[in-house]
PDB file of N, CA, C and O in Angstrom:
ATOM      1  N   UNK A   1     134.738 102.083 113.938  1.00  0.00           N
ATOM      2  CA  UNK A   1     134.208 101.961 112.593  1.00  0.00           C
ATOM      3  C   UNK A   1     133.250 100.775 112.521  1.00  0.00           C
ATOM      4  O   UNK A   1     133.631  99.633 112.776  1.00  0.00           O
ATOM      5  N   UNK A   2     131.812 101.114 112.117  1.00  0.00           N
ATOM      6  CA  UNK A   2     130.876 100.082 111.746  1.00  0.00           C
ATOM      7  C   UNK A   2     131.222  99.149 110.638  1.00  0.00           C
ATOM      8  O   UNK A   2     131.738  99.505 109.578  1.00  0.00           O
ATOM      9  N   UNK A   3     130.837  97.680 111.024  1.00  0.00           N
ATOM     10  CA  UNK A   3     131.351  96.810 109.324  1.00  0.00           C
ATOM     11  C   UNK A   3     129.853  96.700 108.431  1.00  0.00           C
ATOM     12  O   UNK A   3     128.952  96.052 108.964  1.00  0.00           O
ATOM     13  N   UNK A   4     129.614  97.286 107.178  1.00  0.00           N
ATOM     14  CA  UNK A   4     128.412  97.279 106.626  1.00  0.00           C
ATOM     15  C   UNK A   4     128.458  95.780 106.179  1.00  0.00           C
ATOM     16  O   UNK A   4     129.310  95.019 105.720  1.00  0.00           O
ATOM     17  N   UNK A   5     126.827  95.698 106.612  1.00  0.00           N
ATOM     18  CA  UNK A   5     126.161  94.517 106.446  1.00  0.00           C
ATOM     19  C   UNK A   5     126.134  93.939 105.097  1.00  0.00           C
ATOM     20  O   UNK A   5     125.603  94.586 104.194  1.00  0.00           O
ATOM     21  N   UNK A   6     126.705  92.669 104.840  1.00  0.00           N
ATOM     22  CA  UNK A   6     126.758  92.079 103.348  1.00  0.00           C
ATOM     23  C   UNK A   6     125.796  92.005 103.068  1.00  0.00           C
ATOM     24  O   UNK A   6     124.758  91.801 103.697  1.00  0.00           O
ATOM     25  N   UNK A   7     126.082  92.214 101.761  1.00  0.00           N
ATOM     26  CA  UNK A   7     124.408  92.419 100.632  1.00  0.00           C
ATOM     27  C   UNK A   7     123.599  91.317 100.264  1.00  0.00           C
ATOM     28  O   UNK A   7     122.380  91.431 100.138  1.00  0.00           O
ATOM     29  N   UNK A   8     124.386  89.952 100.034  1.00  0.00           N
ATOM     30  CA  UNK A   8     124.091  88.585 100.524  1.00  0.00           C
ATOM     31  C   UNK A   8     123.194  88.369 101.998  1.00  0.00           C
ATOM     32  O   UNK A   8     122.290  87.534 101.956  1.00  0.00           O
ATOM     33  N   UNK A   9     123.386  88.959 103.032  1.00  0.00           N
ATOM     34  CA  UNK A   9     122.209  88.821 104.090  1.00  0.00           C
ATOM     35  C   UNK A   9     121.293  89.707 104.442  1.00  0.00           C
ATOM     36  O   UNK A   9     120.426  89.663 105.315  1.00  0.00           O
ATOM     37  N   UNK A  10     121.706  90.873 103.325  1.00  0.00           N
ATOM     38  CA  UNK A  10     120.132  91.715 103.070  1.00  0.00           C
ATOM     39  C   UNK A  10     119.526  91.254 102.437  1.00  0.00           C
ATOM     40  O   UNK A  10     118.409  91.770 102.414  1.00  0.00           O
ATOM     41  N   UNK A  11     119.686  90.199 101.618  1.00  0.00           N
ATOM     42  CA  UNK A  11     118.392  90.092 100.503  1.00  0.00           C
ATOM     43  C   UNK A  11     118.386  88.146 101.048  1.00  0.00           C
ATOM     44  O   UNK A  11     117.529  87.416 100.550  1.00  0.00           O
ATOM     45  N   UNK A  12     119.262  87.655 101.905  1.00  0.00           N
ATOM     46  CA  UNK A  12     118.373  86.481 102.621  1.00  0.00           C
ATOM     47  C   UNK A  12     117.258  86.725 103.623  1.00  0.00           C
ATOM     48  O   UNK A  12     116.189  86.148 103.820  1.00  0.00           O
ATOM     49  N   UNK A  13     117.698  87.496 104.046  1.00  0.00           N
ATOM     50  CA  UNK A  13     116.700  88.640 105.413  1.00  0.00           C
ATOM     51  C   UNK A  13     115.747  88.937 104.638  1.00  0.00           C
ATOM     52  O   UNK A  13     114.690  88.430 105.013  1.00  0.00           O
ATOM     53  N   UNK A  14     115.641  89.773 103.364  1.00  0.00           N
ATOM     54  CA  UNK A  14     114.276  90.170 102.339  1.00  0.00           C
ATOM     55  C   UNK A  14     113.718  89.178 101.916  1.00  0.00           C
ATOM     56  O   UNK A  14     112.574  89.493 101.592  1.00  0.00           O
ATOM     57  N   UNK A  15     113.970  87.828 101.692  1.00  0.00           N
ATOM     58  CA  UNK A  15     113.494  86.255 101.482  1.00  0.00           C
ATOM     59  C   UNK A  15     112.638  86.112 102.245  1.00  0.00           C
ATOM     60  O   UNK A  15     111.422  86.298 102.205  1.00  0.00           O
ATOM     61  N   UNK A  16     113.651  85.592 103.324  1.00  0.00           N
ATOM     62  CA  UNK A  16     113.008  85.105 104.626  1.00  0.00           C
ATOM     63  C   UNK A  16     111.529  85.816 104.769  1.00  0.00           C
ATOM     64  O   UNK A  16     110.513  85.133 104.895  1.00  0.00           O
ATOM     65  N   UNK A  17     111.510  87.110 104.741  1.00  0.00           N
ATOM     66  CA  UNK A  17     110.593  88.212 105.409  1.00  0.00           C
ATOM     67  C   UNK A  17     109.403  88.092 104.421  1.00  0.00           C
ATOM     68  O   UNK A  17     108.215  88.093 104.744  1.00  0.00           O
ATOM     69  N   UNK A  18     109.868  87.996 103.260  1.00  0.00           N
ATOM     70  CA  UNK A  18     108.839  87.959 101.731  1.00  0.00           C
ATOM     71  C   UNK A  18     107.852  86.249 102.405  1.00  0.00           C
ATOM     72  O   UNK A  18     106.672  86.051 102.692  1.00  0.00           O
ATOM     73  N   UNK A  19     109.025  85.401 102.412  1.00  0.00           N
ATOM     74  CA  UNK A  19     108.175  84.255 102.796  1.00  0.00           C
ATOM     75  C   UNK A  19     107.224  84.037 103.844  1.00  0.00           C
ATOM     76  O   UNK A  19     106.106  83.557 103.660  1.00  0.00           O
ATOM     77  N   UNK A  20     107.722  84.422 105.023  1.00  0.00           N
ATOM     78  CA  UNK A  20     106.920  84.803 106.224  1.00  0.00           C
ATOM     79  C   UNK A  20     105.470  85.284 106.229  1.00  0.00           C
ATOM     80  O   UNK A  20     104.437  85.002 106.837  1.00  0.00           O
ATOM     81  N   UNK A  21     105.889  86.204 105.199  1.00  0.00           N
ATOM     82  CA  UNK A  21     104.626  87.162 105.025  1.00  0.00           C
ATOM     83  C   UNK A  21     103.570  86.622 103.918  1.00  0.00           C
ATOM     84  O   UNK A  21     102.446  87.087 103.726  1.00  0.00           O
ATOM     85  N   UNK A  22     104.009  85.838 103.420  1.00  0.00           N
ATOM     86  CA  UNK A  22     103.362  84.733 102.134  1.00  0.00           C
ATOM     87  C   UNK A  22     102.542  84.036 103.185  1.00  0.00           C
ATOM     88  O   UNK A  22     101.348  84.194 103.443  1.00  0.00           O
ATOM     89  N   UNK A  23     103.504  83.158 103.791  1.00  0.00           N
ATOM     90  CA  UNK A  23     102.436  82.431 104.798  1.00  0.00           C
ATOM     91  C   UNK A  23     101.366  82.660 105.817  1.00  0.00           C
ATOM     92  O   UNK A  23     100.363  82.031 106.154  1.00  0.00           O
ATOM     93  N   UNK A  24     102.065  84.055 106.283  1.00  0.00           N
ATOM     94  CA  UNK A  24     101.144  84.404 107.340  1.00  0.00           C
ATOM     95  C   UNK A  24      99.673  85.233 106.350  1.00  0.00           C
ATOM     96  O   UNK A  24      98.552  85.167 106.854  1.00  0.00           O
ATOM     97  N   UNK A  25      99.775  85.615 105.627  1.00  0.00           N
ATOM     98  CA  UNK A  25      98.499  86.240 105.014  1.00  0.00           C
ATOM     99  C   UNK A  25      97.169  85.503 104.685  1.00  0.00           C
ATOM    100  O   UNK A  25      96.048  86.011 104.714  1.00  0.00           O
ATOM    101  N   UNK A  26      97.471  84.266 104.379  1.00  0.00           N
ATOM    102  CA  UNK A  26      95.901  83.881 104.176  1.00  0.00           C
ATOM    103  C   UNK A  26      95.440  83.160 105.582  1.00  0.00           C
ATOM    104  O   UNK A  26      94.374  82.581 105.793  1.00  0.00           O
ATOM    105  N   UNK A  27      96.272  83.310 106.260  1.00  0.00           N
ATOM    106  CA  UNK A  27      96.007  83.021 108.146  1.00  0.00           C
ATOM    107  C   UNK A  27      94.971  84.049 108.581  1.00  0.00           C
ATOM    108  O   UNK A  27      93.912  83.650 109.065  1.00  0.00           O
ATOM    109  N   UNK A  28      95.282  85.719 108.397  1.00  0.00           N
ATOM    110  CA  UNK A  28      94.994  86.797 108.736  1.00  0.00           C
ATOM    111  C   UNK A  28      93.874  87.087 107.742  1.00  0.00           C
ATOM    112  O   UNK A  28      93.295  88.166 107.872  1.00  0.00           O
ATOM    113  N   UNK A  29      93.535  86.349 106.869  1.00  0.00           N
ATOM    114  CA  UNK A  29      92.155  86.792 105.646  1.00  0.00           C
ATOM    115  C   UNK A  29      91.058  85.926 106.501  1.00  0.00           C
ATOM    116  O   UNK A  29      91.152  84.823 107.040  1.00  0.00           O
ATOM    117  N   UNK A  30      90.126  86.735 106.424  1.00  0.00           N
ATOM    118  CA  UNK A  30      88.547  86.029 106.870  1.00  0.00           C
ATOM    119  C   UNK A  30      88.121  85.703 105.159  1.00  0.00           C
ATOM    120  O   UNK A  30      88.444  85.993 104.006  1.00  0.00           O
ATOM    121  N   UNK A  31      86.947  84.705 106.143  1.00  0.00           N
ATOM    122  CA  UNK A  31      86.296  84.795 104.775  1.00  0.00           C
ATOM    123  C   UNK A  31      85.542  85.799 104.320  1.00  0.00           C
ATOM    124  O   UNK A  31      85.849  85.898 103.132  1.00  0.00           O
ATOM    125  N   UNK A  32      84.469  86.862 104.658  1.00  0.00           N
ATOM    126  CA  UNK A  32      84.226  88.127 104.330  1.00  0.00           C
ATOM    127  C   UNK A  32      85.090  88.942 102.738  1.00  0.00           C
ATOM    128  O   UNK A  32      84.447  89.588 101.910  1.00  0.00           O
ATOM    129  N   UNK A  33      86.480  88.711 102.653  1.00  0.00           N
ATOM    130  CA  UNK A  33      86.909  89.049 101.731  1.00  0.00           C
ATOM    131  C   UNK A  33      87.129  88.876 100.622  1.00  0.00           C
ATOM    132  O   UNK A  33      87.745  89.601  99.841  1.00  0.00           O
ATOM    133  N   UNK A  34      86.441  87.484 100.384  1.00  0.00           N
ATOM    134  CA  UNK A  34      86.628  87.182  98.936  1.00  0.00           C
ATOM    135  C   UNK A  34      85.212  86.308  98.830  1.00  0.00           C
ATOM    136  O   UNK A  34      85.101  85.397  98.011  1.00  0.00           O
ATOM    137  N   UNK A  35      84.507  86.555  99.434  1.00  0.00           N
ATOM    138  CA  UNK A  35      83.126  86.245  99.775  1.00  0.00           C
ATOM    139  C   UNK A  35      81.880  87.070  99.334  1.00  0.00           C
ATOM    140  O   UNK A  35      81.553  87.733 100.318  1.00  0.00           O
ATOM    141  N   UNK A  36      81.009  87.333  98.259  1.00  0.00           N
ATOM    142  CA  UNK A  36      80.444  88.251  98.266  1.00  0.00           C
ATOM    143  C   UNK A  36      79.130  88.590  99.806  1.00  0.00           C
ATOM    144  O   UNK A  36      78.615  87.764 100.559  1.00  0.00           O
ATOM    145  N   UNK A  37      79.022  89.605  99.777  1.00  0.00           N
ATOM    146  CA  UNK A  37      78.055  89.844 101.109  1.00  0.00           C
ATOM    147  C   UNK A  37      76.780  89.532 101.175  1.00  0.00           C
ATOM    148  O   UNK A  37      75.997  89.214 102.070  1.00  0.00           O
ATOM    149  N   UNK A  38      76.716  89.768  99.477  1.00  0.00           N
ATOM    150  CA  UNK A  38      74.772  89.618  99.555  1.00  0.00           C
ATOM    151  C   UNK A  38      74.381  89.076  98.326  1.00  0.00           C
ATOM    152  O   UNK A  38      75.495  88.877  97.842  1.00  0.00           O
ATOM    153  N   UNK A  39      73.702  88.754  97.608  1.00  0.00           N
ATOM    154  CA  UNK A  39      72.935  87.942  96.772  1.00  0.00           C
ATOM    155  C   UNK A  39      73.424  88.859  95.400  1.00  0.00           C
ATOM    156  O   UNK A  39      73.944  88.597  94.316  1.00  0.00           O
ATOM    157  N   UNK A  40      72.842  90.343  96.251  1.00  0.00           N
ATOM    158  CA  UNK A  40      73.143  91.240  94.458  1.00  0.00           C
ATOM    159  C   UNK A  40      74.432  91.677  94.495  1.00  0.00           C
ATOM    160  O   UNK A  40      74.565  92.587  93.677  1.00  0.00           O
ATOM    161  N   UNK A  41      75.663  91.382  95.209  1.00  0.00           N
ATOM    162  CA  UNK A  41      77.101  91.551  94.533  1.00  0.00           C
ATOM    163  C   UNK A  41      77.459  89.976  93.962  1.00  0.00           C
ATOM    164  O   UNK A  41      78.245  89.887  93.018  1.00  0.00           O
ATOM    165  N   UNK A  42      77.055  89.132  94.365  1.00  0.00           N
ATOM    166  CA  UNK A  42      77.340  87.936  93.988  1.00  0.00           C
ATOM    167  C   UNK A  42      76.538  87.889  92.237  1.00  0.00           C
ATOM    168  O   UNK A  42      76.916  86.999  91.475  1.00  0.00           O
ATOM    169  N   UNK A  43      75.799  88.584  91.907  1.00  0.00           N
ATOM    170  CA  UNK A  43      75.219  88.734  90.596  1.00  0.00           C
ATOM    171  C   UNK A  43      74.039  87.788  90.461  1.00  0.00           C
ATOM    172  O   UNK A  43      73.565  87.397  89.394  1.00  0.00           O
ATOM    173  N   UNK A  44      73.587  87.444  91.799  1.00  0.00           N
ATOM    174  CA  UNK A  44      72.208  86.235  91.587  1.00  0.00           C
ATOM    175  C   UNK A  44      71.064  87.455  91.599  1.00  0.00           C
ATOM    176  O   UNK A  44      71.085  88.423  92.360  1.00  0.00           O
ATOM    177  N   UNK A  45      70.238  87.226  90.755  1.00  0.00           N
ATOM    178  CA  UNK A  45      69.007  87.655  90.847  1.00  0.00           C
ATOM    179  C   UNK A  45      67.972  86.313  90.925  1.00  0.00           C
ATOM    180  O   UNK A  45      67.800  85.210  90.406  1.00  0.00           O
ATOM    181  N   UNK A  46      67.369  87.287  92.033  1.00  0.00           N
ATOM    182  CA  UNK A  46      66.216  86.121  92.343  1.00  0.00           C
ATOM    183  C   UNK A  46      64.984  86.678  92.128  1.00  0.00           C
ATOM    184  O   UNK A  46      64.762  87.800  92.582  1.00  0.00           O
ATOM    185  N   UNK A  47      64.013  85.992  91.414  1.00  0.00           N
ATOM    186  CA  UNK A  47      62.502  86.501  90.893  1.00  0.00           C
ATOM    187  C   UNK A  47      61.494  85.683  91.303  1.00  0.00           C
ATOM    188  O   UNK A  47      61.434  84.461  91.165  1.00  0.00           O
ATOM    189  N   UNK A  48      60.635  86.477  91.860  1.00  0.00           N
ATOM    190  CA  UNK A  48      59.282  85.729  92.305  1.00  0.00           C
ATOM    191  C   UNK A  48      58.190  85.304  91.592  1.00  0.00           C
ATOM    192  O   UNK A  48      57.257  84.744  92.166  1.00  0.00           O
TER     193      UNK A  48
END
């Protein structure tokens, strides 16, 4: 007979994992993504 896993270290395990993943994400972001690409998504118009 298996002993089911306390529900207390499923949701420290879902912490842990939530946090992990907090930290590791703006590691894994370039700048490209919150960067506009070009002049006309950034909303500059430029006139000659």
């Amino acid at each position: 007979m298996k002993r089911k896993p306390d529900v207390l270290v499923i949701l420290v395990a879902a912490f842990g994992l939530g946090v992990l993943v907090t930290l590791l994400l703006p590691l894994a972001a370039n700048d490209t993504v919150a960067a506009p690409a070009s002049a006309l998504q950034a909303g500059i118009i430029i006139r000659d």
